[in-house]
VEXBA-360159 format. One record per residue (C-alpha): chain; x, y, z; residue in three letters. Coordinates in steps of 0.2 Angstrom, whole numbers, plus 5000, padded with zeros to 4 digits. Each point is the difference from the previous one (the first is absolute). Last residue first. Layout:
REM residues N
<atom chaine="A" X="X" Y="Y" Z="Z" residu="ALA"/>
...
This chain:
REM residues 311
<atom chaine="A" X="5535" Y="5563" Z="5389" residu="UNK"/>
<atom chaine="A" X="5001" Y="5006" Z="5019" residu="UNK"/>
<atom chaine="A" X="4993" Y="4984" Z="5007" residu="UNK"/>
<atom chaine="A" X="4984" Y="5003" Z="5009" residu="UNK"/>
<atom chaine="A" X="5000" Y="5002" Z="5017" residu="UNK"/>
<atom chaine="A" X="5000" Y="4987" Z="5015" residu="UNK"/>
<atom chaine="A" X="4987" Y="5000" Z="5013" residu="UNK"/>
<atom chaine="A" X="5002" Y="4986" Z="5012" residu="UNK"/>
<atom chaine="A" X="5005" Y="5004" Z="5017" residu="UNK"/>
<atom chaine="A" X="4993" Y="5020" Z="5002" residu="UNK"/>
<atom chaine="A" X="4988" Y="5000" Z="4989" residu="UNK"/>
<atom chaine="A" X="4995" Y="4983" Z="5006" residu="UNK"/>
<atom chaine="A" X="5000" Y="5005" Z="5017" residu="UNK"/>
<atom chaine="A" X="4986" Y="5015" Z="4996" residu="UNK"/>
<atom chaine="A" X="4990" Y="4989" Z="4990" residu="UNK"/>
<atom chaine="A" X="4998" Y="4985" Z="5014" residu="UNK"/>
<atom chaine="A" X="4995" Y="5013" Z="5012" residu="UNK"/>
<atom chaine="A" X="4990" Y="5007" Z="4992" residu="UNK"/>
<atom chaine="A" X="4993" Y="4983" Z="4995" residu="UNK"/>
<atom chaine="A" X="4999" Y="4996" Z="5020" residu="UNK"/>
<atom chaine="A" X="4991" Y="5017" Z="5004" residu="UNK"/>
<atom chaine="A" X="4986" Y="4994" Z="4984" residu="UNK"/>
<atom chaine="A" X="5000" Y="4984" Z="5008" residu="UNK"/>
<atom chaine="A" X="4994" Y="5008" Z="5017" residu="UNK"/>
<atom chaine="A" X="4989" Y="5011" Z="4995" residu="UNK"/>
<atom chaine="A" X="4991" Y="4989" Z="4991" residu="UNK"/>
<atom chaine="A" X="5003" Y="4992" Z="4982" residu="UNK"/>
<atom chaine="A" X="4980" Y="4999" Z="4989" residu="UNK"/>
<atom chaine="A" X="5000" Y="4984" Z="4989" residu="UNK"/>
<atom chaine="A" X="4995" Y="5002" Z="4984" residu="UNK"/>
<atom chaine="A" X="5013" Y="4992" Z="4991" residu="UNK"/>
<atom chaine="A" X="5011" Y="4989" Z="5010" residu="UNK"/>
<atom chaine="A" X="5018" Y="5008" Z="5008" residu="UNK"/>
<atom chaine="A" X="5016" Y="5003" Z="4989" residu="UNK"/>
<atom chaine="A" X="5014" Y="5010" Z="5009" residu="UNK"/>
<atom chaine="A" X="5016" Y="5005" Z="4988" residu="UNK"/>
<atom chaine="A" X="5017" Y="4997" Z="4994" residu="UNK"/>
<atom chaine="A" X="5001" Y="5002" Z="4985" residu="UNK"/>
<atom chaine="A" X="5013" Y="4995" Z="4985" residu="UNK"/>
<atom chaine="A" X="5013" Y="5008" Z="4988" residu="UNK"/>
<atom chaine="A" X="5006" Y="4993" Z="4985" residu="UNK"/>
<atom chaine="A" X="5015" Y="5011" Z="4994" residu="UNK"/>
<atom chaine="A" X="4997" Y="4994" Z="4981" residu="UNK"/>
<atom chaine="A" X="5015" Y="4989" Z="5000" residu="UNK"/>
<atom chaine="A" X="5005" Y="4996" Z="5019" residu="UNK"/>
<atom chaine="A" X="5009" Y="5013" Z="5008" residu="UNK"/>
<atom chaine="A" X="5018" Y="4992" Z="5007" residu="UNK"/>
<atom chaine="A" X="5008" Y="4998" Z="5016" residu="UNK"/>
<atom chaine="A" X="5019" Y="4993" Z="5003" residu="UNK"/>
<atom chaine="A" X="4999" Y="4988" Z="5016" residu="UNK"/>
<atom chaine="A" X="5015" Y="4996" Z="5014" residu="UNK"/>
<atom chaine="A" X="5001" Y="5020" Z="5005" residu="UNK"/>
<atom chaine="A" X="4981" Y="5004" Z="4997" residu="UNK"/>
<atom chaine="A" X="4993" Y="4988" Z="5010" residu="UNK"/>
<atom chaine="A" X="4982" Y="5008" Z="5010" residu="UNK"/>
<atom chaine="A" X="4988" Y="4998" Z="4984" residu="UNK"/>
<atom chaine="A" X="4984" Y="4998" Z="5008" residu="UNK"/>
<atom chaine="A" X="4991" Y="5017" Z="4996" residu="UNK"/>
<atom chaine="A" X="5007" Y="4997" Z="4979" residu="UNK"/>
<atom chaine="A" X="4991" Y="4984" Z="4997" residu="UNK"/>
<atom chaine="A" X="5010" Y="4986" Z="4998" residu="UNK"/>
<atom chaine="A" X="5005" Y="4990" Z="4984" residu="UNK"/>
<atom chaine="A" X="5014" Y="4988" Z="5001" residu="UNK"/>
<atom chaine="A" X="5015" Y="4994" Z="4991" residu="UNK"/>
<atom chaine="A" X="5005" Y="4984" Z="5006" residu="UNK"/>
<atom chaine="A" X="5013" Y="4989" Z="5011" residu="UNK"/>
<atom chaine="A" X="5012" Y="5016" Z="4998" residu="UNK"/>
<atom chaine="A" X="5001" Y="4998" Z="5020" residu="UNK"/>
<atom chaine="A" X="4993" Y="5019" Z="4999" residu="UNK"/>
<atom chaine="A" X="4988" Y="4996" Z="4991" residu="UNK"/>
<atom chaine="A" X="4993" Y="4985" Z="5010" residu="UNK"/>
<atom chaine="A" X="4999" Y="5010" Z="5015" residu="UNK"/>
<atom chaine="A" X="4994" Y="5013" Z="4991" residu="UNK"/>
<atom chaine="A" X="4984" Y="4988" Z="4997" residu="UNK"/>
<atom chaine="A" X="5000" Y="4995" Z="5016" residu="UNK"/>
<atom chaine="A" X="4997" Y="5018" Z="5008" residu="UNK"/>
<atom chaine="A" X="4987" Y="5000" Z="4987" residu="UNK"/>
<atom chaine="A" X="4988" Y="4986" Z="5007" residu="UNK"/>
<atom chaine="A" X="4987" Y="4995" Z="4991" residu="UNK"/>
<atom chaine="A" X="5011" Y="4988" Z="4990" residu="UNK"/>
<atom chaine="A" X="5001" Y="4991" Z="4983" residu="UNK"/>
<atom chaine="A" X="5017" Y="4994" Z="4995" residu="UNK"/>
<atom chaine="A" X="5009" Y="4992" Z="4986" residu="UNK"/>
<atom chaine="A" X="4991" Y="5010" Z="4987" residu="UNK"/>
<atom chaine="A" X="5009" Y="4998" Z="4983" residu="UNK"/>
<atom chaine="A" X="4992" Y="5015" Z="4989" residu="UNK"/>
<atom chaine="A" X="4993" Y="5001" Z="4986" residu="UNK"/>
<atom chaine="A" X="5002" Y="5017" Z="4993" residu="UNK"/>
<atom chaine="A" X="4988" Y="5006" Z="4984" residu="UNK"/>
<atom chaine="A" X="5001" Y="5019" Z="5007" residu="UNK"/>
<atom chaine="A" X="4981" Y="5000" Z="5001" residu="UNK"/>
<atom chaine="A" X="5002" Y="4982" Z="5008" residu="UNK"/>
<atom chaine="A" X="5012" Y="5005" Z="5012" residu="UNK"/>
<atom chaine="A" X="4993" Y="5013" Z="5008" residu="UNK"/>
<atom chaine="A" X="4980" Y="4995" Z="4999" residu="UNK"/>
<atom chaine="A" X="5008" Y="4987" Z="5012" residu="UNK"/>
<atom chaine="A" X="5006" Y="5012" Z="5011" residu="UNK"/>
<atom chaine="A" X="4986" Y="5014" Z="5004" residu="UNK"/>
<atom chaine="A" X="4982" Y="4990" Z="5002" residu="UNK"/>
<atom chaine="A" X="5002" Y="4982" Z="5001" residu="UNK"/>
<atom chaine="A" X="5018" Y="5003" Z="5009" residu="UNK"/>
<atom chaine="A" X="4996" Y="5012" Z="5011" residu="UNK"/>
<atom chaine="A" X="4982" Y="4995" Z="5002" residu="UNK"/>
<atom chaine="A" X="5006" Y="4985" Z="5007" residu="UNK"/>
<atom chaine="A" X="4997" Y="4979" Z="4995" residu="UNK"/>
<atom chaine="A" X="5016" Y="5000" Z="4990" residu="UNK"/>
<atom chaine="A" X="5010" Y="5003" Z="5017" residu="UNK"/>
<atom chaine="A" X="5011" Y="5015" Z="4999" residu="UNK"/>
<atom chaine="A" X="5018" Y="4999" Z="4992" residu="UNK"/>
<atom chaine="A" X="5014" Y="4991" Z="5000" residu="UNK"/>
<atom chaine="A" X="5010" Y="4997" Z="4980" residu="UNK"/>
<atom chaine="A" X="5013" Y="4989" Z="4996" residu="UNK"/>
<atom chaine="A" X="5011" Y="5011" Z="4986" residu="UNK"/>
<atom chaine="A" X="5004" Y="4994" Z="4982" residu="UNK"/>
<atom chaine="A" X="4991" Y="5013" Z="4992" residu="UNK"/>
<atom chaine="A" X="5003" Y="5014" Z="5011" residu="UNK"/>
<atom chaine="A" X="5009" Y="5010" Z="4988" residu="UNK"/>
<atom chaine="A" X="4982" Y="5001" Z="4992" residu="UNK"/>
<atom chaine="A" X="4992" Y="5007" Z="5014" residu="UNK"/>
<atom chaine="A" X="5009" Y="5016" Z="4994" residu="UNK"/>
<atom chaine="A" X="4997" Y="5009" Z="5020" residu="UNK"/>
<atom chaine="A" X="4994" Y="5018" Z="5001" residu="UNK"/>
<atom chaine="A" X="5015" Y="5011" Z="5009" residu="UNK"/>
<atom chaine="A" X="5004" Y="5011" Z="5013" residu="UNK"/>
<atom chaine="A" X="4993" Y="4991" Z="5016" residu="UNK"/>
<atom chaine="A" X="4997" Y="5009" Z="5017" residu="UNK"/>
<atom chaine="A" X="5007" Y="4997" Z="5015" residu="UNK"/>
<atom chaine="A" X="5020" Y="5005" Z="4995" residu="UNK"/>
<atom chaine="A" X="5011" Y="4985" Z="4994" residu="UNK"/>
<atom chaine="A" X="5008" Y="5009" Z="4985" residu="UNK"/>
<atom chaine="A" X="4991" Y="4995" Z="4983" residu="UNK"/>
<atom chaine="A" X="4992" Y="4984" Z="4994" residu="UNK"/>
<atom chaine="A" X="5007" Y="4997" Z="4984" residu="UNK"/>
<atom chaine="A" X="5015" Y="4992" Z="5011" residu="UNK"/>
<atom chaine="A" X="4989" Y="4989" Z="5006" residu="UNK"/>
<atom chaine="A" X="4998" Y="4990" Z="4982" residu="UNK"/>
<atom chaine="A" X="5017" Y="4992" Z="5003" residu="UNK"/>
<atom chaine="A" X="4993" Y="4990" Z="5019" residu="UNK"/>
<atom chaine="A" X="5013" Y="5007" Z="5013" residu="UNK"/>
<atom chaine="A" X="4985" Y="5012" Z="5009" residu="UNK"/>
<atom chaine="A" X="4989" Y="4986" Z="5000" residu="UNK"/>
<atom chaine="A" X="4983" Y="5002" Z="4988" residu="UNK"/>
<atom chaine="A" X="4984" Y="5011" Z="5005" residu="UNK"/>
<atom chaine="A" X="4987" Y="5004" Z="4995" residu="UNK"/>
<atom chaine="A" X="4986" Y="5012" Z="5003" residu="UNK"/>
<atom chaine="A" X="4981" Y="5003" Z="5000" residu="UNK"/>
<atom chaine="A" X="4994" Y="5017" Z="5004" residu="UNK"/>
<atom chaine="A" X="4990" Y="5011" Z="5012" residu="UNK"/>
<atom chaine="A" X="4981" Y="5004" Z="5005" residu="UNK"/>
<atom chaine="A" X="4992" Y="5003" Z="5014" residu="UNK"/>
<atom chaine="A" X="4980" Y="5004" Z="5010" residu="UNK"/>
<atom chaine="A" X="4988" Y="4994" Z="4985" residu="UNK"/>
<atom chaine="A" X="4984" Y="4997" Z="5008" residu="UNK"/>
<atom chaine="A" X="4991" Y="4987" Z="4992" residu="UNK"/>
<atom chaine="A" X="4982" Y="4993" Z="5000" residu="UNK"/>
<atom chaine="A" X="4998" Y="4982" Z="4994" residu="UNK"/>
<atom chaine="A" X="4998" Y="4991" Z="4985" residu="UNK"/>
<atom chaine="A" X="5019" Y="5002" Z="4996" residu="UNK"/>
<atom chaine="A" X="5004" Y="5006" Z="4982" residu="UNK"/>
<atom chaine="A" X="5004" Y="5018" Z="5003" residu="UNK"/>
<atom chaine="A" X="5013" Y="4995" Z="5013" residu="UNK"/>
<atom chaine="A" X="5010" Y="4994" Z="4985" residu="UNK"/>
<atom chaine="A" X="5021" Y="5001" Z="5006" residu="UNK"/>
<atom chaine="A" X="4996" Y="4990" Z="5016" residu="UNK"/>
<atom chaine="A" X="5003" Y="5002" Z="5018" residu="UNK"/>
<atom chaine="A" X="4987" Y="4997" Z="5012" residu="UNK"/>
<atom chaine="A" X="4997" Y="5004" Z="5017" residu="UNK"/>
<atom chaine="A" X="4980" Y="4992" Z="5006" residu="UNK"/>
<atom chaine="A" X="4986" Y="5007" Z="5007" residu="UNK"/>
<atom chaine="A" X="4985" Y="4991" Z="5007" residu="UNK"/>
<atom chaine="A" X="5005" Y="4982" Z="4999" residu="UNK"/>
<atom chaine="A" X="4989" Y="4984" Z="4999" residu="UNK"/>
<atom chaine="A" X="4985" Y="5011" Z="4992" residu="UNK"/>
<atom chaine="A" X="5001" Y="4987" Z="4985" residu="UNK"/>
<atom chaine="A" X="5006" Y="5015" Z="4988" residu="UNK"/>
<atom chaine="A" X="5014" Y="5003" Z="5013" residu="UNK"/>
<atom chaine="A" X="5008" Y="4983" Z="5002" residu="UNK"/>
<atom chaine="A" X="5000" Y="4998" Z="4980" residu="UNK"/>
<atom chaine="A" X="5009" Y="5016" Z="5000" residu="UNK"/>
<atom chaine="A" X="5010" Y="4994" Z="5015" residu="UNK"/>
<atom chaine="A" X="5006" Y="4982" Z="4990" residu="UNK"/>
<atom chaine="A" X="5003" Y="5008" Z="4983" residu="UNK"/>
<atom chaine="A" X="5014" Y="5015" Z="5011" residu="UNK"/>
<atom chaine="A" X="5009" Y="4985" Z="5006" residu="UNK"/>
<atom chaine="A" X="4997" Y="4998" Z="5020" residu="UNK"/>
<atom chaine="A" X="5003" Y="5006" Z="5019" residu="UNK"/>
<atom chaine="A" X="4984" Y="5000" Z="5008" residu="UNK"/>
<atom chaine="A" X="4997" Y="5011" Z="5017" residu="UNK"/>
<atom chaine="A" X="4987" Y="5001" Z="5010" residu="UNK"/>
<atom chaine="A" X="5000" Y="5017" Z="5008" residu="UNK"/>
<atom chaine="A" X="4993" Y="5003" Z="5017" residu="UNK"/>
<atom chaine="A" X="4988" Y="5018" Z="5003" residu="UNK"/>
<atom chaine="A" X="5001" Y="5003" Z="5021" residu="UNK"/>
<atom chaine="A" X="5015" Y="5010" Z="5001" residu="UNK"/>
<atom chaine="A" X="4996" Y="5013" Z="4986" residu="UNK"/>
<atom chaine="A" X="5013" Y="5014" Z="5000" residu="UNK"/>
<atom chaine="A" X="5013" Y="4993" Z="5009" residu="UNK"/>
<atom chaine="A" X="4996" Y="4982" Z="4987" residu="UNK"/>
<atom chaine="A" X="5002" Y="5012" Z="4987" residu="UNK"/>
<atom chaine="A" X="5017" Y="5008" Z="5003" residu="UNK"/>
<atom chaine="A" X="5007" Y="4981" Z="5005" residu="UNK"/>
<atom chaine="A" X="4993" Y="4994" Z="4985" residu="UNK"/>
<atom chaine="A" X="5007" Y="5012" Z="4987" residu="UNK"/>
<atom chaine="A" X="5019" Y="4993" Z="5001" residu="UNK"/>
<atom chaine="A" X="4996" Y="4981" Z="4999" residu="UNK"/>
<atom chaine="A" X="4989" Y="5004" Z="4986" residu="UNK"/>
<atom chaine="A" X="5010" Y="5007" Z="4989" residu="UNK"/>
<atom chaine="A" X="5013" Y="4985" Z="5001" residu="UNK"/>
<atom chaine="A" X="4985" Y="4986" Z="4998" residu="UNK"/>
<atom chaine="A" X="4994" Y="5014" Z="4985" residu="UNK"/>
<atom chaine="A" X="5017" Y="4998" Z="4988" residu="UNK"/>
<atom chaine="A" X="5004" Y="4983" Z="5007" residu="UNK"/>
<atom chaine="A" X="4991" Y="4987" Z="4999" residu="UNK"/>
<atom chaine="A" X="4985" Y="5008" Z="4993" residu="UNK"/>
<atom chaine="A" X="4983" Y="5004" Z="5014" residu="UNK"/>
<atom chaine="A" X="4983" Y="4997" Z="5001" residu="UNK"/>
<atom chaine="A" X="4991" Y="5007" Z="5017" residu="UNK"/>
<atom chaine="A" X="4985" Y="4994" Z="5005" residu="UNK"/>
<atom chaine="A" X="4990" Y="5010" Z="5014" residu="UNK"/>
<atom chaine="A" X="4996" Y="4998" Z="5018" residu="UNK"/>
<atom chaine="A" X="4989" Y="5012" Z="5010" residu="UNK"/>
<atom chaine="A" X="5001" Y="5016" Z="5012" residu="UNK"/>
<atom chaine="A" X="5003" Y="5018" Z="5000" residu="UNK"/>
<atom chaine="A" X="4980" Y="5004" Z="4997" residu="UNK"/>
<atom chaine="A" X="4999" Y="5018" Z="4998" residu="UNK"/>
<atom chaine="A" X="4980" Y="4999" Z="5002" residu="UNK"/>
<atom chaine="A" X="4999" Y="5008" Z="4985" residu="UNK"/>
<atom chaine="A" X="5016" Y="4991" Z="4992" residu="UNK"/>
<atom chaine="A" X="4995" Y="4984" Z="5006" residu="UNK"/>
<atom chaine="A" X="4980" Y="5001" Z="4991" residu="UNK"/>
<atom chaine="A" X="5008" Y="5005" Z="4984" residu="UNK"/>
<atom chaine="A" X="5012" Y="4986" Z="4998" residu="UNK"/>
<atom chaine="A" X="4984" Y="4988" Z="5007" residu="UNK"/>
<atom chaine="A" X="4988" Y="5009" Z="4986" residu="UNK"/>
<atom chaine="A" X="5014" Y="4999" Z="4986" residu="UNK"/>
<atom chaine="A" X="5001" Y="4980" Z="5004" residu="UNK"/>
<atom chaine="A" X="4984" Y="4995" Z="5001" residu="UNK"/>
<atom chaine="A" X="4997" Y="5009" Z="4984" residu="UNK"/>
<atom chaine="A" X="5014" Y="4991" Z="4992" residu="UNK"/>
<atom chaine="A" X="4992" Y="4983" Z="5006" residu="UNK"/>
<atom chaine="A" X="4982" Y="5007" Z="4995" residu="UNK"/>
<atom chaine="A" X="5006" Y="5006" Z="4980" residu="UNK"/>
<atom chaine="A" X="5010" Y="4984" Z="4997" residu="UNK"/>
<atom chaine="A" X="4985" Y="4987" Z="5009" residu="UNK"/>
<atom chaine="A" X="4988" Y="5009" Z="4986" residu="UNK"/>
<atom chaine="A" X="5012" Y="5000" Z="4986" residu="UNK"/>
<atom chaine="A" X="5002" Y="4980" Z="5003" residu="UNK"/>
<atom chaine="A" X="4980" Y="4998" Z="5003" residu="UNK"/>
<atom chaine="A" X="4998" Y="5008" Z="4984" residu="UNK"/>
<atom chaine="A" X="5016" Y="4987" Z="4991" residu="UNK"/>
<atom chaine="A" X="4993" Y="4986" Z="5009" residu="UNK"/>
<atom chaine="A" X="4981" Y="5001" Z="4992" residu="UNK"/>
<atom chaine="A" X="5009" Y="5000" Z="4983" residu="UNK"/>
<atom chaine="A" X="5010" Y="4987" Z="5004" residu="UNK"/>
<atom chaine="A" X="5019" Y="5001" Z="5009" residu="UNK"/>
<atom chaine="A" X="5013" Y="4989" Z="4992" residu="UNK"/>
<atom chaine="A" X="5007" Y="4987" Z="5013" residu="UNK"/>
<atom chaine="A" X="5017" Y="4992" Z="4990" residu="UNK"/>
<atom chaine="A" X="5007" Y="4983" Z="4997" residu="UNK"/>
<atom chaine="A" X="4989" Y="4991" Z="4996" residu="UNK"/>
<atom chaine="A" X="4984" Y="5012" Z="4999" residu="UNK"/>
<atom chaine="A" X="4990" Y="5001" Z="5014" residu="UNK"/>
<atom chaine="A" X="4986" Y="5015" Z="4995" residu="UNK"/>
<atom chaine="A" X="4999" Y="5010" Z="5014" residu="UNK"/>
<atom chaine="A" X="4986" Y="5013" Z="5008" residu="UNK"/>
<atom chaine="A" X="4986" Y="4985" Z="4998" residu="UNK"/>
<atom chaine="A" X="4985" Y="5006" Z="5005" residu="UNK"/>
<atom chaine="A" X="4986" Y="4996" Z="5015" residu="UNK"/>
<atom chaine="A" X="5009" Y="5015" Z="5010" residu="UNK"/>
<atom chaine="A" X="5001" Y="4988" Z="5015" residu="UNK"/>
<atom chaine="A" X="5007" Y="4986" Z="4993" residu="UNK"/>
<atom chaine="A" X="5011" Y="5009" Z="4990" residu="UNK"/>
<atom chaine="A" X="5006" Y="5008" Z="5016" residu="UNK"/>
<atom chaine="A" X="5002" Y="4983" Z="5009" residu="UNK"/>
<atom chaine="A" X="5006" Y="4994" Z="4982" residu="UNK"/>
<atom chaine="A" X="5015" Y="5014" Z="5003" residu="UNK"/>
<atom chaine="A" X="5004" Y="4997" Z="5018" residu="UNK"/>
<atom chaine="A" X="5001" Y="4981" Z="4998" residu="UNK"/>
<atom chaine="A" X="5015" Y="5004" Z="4986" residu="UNK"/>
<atom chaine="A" X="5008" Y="5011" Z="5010" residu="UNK"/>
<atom chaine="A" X="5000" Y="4985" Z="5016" residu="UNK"/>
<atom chaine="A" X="5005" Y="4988" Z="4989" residu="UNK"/>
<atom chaine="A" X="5014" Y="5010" Z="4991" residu="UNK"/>
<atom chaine="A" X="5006" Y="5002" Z="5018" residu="UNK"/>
<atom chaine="A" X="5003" Y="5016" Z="5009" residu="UNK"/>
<atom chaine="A" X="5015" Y="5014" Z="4997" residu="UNK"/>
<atom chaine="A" X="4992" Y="5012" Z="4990" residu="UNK"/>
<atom chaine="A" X="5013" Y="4998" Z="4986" residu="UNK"/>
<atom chaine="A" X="5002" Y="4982" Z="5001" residu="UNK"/>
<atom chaine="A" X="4980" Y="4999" Z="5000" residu="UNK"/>
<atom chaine="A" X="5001" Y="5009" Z="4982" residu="UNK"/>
<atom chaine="A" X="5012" Y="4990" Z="4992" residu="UNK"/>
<atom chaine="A" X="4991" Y="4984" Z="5004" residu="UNK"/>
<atom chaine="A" X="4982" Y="5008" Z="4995" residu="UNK"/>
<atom chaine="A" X="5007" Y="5008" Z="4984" residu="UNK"/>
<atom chaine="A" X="5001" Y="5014" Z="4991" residu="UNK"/>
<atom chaine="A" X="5009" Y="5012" Z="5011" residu="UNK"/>
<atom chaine="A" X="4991" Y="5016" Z="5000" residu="UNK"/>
<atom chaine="A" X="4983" Y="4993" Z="4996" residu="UNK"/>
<atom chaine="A" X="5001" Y="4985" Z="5016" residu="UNK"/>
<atom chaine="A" X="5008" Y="5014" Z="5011" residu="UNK"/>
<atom chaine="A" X="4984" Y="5013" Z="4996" residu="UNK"/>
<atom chaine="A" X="4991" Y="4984" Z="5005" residu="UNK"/>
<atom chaine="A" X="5008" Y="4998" Z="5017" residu="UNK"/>
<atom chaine="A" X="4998" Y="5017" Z="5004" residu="UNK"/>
<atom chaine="A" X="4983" Y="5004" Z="4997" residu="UNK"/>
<atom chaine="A" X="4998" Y="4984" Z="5011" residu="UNK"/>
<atom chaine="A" X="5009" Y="5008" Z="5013" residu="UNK"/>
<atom chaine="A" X="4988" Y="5016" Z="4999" residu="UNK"/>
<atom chaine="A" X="4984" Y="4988" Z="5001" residu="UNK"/>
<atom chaine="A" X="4987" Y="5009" Z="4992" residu="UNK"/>
């Protein structure tokens, strides 16, 4: 078998369609879709039925499908395996990254890692949480640093490595600031989204985790419908609109920096989101990932931990 070809259909599966399929493998609809009758061809049997809108595997497709799973994770473990008997300090590996939380991490473990293994380059992508698991269950990445509030539903392995909480924050002269207790790095008090009624809102894009999986939930289990002015992936612009009084934001608790312009408030609930590393299912890390994970785990611990709210 053709390992690339394992690849290409394994892409066709996972994405549904030929067009959306070449995008994420980076060649031509064309050329995937030659590919595939070149290995029909070959096979004497159909692995796709062409829908309108959608390639569903046949019968025959679906064996060949566990098949090409089975031999591209196997080729995998065996060359995982193989650098860390031979201590292999060398290779290029995909590296998914947030914004913010894990573009900051990252720029402090590098240095650390690249002393300890000069010869390994990281390729690094910096997208929404979606795009990387997407990324990773096409073999496009090999770890990826995600935040979300469901790990357990990702169809990938996880490796929890933080946790902290969800805040917001309203200017220090706005009336409902006053609930908010002295201006000390920590809040006091869970916010009555209710006195919030007639307040523009900033928050995380509607496309995130943080929103899908933690602040939407929020407001519709406390039947609030918020005004969203603003959607942003970045949370220094968030309390930057907060502290104007442009909107009331939501930030998580590792980025919050203003405490003299912003009042800070718990969220109803105390919803509290991970921070964690999420790689493909049944692929073996090395030596080397697993030293860049640790290293990833102990600067989380030390950047973005953040305890539970004394209740």
């Amino acid at each position: 078998m053709d390992l690339k070809q394992l690849e290409y259909i394994v892409a066709i599966e996972k994405y549904g369609t030929m067009s959306d399929a070449a995008v994420g493998l980076f060649i031509t609809p064309s050329a995937l879709n030659q590919q595939l009758l070149k290995l029909e061809k070959a096979l004497g049997i159909p692995l796709f039925n062409r829908r309108r809108r959608h390639m569903e595997p046949t019968e025959a497709g679906r064996v060949y499908l566990d098949a090409a799973k089975q031999m591209l994770a196997l080729r995998q473990a065996t060359y995982a395996q193989l650098q860390d008997l031979a201590n292999c300090h060398t290779g290029s590996y995909h590296v998914g990254l947030t914004f913010e939380h894990s573009s900051d991490m990252f720029a402090r473990i590098y240095p650390p890692f690249h002393q300890k293994y000069p010869g390994i380059s990281i390729q690094c992508h910096q997208l929404l949480v979606p795009e990387m698991l997407d990324m990773l269950l096409t073999g496009q990445l090999d770890i990826a640093f995600v935040l979300g509030g469901r790990p357990e539903i990702y169809e990938a392995e996880y490796i929890p490595l933080s946790a902290e909480n969800l805040l917001l924050g309203v200017q220090r002269s706005h009336p409902v600031a006053q609930l908010a207790g002295p201006a000390d790095q920590q809040p006091c008090n869970i916010i009555d989204l209710s006195l919030l009624k007639d307040e523009a809102f900033a928050t995380a894009l509607k496309s995130s985790t943080m929103r899908t999986e933690l602040i939407d939930p929020i407001f519709e289990r406390e039947q609030f419908h918020p005004r969203i002015m603003m959607e942003s992936s970045f949370n220094s612009f968030l309390q930057q609109l907060a502290a104007l009084g442009v909107c009331v934001s939501i930030v998580p608790q590792s980025r919050v920096t203003n405490h003299r312009d912003i009042a800070w408030f718990y969220l109803p609930g105390y919803p509290r989101f991970q921070f964690g590393v999420a790689y493909p299912k049944n692929y073996r890390l090395n030596r080397a990932l697993n030293d860049f994970i640790e290293l990833a785990r102990q600067d989380a611990q030390t950047y973005l931990q953040c305890p539970p709210p004394e209740i």
